[in-house]
C-alpha angles and dihedrals in degrees: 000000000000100000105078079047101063093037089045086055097061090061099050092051096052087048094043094058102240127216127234119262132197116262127200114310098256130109083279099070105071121133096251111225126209129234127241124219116237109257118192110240118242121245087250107034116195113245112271108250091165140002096287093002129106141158089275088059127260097343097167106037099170077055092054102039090057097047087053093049093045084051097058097052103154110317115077139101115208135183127209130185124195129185132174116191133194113234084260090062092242106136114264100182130334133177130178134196146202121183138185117195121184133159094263088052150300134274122207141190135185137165123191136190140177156068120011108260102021117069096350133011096226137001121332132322143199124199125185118192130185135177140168093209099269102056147027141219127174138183118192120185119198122162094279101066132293132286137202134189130188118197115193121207109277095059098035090058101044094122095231142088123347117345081049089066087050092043088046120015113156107200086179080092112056083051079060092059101047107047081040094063100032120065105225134189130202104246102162137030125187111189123171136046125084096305134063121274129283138224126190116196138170147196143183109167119085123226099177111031085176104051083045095049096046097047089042090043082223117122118214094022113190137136082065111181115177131169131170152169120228128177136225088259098058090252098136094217101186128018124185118190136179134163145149125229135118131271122244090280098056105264117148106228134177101222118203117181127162125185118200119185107196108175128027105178147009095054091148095190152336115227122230106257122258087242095052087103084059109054085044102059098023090051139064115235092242153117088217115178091333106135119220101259 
């Protein structure tokens, strides 16, 4: 019975947006940083608000990607909602997401819902994940009862498949992907105050259907609305998309997501969960039968 629920898992995290979370301590363990691609500078080149952002919009979006991701480190806590709609308006799939990330670990919840077959297999479910860097334990609660799951370091840290998307995501790119595929333009700025500057841009032409589509997993994406505030920094604190287009199998969906980041900084720590005992004792430390995804 556990094992929909972890692979399940993979594919609500990737479509949640999730954040980056500290390994191990070892070499490892560095935040990778993409590359940008040299870009030849216009005669007249727009004033640098962000790493990557100017007054024309995000300009440089391999720039910006990796100043979010530097920013974050390993001290935020972030929230994410995505929803994906049939033309009616009835829910097709949504999964939403709350994350604390601090230099001892990380703490995650989500909770999915949907169609058979496409973010669960059956009614709602809540997972709550935790992890200290080196290992992993998990409890996941669906109609049907509740399931935990303790991996112990050797396994957490095997480099390959899964448990390797929770150790290391980098939501920098899909950040990437998105600025990349959707032209955007500064239309707000907010300076002052404690904290650093803040830009708000938006964007609803598409100038790269196949970098979107692929990054959204929608095919014929139109009717793009983004908007999105990004700080002086690079961090994008705040992120609102929303787009029509049709899944893999043809069905023609609405999609909403929205991506807050509320804190970047100053978490001191997460605590380790009431139930960790349990997952511990009431779990193998083993992949078991569970594919790669």
């Amino acid at each position: 019975m556990y094992r929909p629920w972890v692979v399940t898992l993979c594919a609500l995290l990737v479509l949640a947006g999730c954040s980056a979370v500290p390994g191990g301590g070892g070499d490892g363990d560095t935040t990778e940083t993409l590359t940008p691609v040299a870009v030849p500078e216009a005669a007249d080149t727009p004033e640098r608000l962000a790493p990557g952002l100017t007054e024309a919009g995000v300009t440089g979006p391999l720039a910006l990607a990796n100043a979010h991701g530097a920013a974050l480190e390993d001290s935020h806590r972030f929230h994410s909602n995505w929803t994906v709609r049939h033309r009616d308006g009835s829910l097709y799939a949504l999964a939403n997401q709350s994350t604390v990330v601090a230099p001892n670990g990380f703490t995650t919840r989500v909770t999915v819902a949907g169609r058979p077959g496409f973010l669960t297999t059956g009614p709602r479910l809540t997972a709550d994940l935790w992890s200290n860097g080196s290992v992993l334990a998990e409890r996941i609660e669906r109609g049907d009862g509740v399931g935990y799951r303790y991996l112990g370091a050797a396994t957490y840290n095997a480099g390959t498949g899964f448990y390797t998307s929770l150790r290391r995501p980098k939501p920098w790119r899909d950040h990437y992907a998105l600025f990349a595929a959707v032209e955007t333009r500064v239309v707000d700025e907010r300076a002052g105050g404690p904290g650093p500057a803040r830009y708000t841009v938006v964007g609803t032409r598409l100038r790269d259907p196949t970098t979107f589509g692929a990054a959204t997993d929608v095919r014929e994406p139109r009717n793009v609305s983004l908007r999105a505030t990004i700080d002086e920094r690079g961090v994008v604190r705040s992120l609102r998309l929303s787009y029509a287009g049709r899944l893999p199998r043809g069905e023609p969906v609405r999609v909403s997501r929205h991506i807050r980041y509320t804190t970047v900084g100053g978490v001191g720590s997460v605590d380790r969960p009431p139930w960790f005992d349990t997952a511990l004792n009431g779990s193998r430390d083993s992949r078991g039968s569970i594919p790669n995804p």
